[in-house]
C-alpha positions as CSV (number, residue, x, y, z in Angstrom):
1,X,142.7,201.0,60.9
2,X,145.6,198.8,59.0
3,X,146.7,196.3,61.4
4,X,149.9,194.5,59.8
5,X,151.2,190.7,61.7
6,X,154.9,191.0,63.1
7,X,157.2,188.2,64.4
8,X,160.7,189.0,65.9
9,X,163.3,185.7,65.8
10,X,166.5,185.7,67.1
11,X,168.7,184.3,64.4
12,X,172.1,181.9,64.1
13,X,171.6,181.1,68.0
14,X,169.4,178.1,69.7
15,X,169.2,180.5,72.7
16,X,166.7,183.1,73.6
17,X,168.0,186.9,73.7
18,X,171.0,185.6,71.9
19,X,172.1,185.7,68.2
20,X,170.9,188.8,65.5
21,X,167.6,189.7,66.1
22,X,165.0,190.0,62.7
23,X,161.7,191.7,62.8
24,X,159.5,190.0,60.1
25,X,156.2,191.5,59.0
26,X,153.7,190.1,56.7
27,X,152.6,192.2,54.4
28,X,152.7,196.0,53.4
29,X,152.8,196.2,49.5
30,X,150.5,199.1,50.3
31,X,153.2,201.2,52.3
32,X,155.1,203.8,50.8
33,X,159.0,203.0,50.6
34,X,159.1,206.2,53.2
35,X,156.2,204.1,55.7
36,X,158.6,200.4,55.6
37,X,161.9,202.3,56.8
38,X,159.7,204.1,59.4
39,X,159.0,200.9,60.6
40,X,162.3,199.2,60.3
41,X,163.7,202.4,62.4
42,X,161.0,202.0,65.0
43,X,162.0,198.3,65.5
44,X,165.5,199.0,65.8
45,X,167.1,196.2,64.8
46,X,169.9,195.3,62.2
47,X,167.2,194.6,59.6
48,X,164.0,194.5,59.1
49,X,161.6,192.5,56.7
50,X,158.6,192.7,55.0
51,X,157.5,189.6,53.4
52,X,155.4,190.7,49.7
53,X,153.9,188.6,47.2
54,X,156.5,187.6,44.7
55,X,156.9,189.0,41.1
56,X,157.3,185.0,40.0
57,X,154.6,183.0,41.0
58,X,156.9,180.0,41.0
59,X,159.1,181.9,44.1
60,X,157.7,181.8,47.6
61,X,157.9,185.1,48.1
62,X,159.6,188.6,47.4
63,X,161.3,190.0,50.6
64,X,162.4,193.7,51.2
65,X,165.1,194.2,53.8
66,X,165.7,197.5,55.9
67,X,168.0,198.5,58.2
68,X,167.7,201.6,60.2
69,X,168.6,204.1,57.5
70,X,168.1,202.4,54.4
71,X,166.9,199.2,52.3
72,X,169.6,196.6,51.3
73,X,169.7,194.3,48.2
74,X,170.8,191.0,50.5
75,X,171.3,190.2,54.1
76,X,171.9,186.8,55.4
77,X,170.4,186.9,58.7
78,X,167.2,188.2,57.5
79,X,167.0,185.5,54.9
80,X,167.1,182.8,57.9
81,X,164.9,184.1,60.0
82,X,162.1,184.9,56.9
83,X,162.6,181.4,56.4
84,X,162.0,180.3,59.7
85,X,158.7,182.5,60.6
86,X,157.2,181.3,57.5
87,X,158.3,177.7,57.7
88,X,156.5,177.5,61.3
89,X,153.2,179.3,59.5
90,X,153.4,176.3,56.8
91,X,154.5,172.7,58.1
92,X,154.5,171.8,54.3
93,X,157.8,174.1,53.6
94,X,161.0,172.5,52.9
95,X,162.4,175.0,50.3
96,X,161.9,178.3,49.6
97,X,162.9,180.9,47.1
98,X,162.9,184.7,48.0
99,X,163.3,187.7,45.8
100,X,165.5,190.5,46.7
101,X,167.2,193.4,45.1
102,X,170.5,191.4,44.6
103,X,168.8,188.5,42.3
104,X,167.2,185.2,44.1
105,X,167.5,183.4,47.1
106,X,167.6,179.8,47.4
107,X,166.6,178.7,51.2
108,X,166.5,174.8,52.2
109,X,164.4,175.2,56.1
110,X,165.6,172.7,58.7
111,X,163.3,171.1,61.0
112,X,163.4,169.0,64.1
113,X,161.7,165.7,65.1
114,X,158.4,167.2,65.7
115,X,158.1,168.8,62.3
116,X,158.9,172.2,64.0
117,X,161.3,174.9,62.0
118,X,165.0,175.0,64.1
119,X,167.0,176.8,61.1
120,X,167.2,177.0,57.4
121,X,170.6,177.2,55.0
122,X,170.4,180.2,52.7
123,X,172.5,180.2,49.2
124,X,174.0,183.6,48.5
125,X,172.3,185.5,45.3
126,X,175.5,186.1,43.5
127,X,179.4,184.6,43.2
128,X,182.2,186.1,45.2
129,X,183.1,189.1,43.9
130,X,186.2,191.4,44.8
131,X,187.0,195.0,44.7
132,X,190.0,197.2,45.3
133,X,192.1,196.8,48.3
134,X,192.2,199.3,51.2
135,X,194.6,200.4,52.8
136,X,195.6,199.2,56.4
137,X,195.3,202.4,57.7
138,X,192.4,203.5,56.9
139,X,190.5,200.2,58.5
140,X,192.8,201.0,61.7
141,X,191.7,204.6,61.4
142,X,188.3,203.7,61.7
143,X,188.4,201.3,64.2
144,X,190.9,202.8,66.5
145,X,193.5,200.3,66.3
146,X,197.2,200.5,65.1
147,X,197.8,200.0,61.2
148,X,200.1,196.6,62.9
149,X,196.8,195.3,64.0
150,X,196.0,194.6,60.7
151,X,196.9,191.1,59.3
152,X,198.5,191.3,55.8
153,X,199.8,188.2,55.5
154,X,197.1,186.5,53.9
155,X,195.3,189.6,52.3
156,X,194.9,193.1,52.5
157,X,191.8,194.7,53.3
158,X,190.1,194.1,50.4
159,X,186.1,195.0,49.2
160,X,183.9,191.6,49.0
161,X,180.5,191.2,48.0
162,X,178.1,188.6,48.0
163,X,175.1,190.2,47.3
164,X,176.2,192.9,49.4
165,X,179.9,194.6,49.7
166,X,182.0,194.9,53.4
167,X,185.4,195.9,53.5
168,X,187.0,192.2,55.2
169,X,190.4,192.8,57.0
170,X,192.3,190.2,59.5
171,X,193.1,190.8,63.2
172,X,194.8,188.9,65.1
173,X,193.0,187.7,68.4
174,X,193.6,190.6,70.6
175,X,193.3,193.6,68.1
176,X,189.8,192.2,67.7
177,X,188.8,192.3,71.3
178,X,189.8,196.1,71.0
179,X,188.1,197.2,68.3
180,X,186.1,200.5,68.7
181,X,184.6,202.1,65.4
182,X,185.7,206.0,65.6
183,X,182.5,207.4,63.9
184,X,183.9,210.8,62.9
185,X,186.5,208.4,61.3
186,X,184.0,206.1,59.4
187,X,182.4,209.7,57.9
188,X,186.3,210.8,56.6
189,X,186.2,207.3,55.0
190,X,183.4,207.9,53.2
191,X,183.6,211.0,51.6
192,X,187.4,210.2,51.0
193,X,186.5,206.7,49.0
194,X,182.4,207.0,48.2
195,X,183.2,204.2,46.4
196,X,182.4,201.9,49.7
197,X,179.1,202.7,49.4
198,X,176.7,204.7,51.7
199,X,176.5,202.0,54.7
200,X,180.6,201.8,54.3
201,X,180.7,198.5,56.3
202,X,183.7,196.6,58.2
203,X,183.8,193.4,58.5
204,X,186.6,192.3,60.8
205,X,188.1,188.3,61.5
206,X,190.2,186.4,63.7
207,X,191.1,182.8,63.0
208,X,192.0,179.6,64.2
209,X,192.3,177.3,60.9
210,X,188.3,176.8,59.8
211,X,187.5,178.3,63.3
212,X,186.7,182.2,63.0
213,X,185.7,185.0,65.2
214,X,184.6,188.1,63.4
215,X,182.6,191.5,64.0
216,X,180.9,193.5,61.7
217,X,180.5,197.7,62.4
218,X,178.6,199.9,60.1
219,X,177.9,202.9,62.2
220,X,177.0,205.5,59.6
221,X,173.6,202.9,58.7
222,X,173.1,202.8,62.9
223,X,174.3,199.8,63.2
224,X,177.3,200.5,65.7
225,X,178.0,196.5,65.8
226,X,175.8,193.6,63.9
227,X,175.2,190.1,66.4
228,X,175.7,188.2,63.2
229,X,176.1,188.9,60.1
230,X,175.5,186.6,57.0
231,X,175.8,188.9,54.3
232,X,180.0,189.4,55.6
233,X,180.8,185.7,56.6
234,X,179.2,184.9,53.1
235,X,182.2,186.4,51.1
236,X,184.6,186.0,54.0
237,X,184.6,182.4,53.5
238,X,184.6,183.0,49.8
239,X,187.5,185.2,50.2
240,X,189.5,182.4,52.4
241,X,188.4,179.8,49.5
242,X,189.9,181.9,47.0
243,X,193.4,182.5,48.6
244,X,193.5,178.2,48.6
245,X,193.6,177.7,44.8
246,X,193.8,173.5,45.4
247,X,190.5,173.6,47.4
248,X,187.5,173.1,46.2
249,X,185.1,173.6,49.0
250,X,186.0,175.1,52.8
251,X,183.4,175.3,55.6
252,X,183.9,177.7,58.2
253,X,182.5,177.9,61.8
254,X,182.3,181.3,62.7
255,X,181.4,183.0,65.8
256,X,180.0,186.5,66.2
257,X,178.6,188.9,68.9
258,X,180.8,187.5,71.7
259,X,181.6,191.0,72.6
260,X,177.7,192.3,72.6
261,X,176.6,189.7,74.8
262,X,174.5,188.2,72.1
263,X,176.8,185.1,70.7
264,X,175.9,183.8,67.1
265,X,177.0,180.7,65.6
266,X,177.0,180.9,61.5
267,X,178.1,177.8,59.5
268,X,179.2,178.7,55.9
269,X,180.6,176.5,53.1
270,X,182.1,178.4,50.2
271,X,182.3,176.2,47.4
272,X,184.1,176.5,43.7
273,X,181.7,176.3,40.9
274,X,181.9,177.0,37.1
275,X,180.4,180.1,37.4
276,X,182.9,181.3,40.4
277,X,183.2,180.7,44.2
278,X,179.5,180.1,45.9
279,X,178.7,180.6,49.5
280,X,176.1,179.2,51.8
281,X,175.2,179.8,55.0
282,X,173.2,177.9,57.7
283,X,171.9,179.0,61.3
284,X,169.3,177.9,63.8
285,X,167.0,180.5,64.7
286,X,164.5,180.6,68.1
287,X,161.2,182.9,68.2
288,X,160.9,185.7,70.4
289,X,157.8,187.9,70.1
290,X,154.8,188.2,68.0
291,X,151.8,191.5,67.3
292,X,150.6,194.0,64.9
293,X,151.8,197.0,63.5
294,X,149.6,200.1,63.4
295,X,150.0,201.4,59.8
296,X,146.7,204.2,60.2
């Protein structure tokens, strides 16, 4: 019998039951690709990890991440929380470097008075990049609002990747409180614009100057709504950085999950650098559970 360690944290929250919740396992380079999104999909979580001895030996570790349906090149929270369940394993890690399929990740773990883990800022793999714009109407289709809803002032919905692409539109305050992703809708998308990628995912903001509020919906990878989402905020506040062409740095406080009961707090600084705009992201994490996985 294969008996494979597991922790679950939840991630950018201090509180228990709150925040994005990360299954982390240690181990599995045996498993088939097939075996690891089993897993993942028996969790049931946003993502899942599975922490692998890296191809570098000077990097801590290389880290494949799946969500319910499929494995992704980068996602923030799982970054964080990795961080976090092997920085309480090893009270000599301060810094960390994690490969995944969208080029290295620079982590920098936070810990409290006692030594103990509380969080960890993660550095995005790659620079803002943007795609094409989208069309109001089609993010209003998909999320049952009204193409007014949609905030044009300062962008249109436009693809944004940081490792990892969302479609990023504006609401204004209310029009985010009503969101409801249409699935039949999201599936229309798709094959109209496959472009957006198999997960098509929306990420969706309010703001208050360098106070956000945001949710994320990618229902066609199961996720109906993410807690937190640092793979989204990451180019969001890349995005915002970009549309300010006489700042050179902008740190954003955004808050996500209000609406699923599970509020997250993600602090992310986007930053101008020679080789384009750079995004970090930081968030305390909290443990939760702890077993083993029966591989057979």
């Amino acid at each position: 019998m294969s008996l494979l360690p597991f922790s679950t944290v939840d991630v950018f929250t201090q509180t228990r039951f709150g925040g994005n919740p990360l299954a982390v396992v240690m181990g599995g380079e045996d498993l088939s690709d097939t075996v690891m999104q089993a897993i993942a999909a028996e969790f049931n979580l946003s993502e899942t990890t599975f922490v692998l001895p890296p191809a570098d030996p000077r990097h801590t570790a290389r880290v494949r991440i799946f969500n319910r349906t499929e494995e992704m090149a980068f996602a923030g929270h799982p970054m964080v929380g990795t961080a976090f369940v092997l920085a309480a394993a090893d009270a000599d890690l301060a810094t960390a470097t994690f490969e995944v399929p969208a080029g290295n990740v620079d982590v920098e773990v936070e810990r409290g008075a006692d030594g103990a883990p509380v969080g960890a800022t993660v550095a995005a793999p790659q620079p803002l990049s943007l795609g094409e714009t989208v069309a109001p109407e089609v993010v209003a289709r998909m999320l049952r609002l009204t193409p007014g809803d949609i905030l044009t002032m300062a962008h249109l919905p436009i693809l944004a990747s940081v490792g990892n692409p969302y479609i990023i539109a504006e609401l204004d305050e209310a029009a985010l409180a009503r969101c409801d992703p249409d699935l039949a809708a999201f599936r229309e998308t798709l094959a109209a614009h496959p472009q957006f990628g198999t997960r098509l995912s929306v990420h969706v903001y309010s703001r208050q100057g360098r106070t956000l509020r945001a949710r994320m919906f990618a229902p066609l990878a199961g996720t109906w709504e993410d807690p937190a989402t640092g793979s989204a905020n990451a180019p969001l506040a890349g995005l915002l950085l970009s549309l300010e062409p006489a700042t050179d740095e902008a740190r954003f406080e955004i808050h996500q999950g209000i609406e699923m009961g599970r509020p997250s707090l993600l602090d992310v600084t986007a930053r101008r650098t020679p080789g384009g705009i750079r995004a970090t992201l930081r968030g305390a994490c909290i443990p939760v559970m702890q077993g083993e996985i029966d591989c057979g």
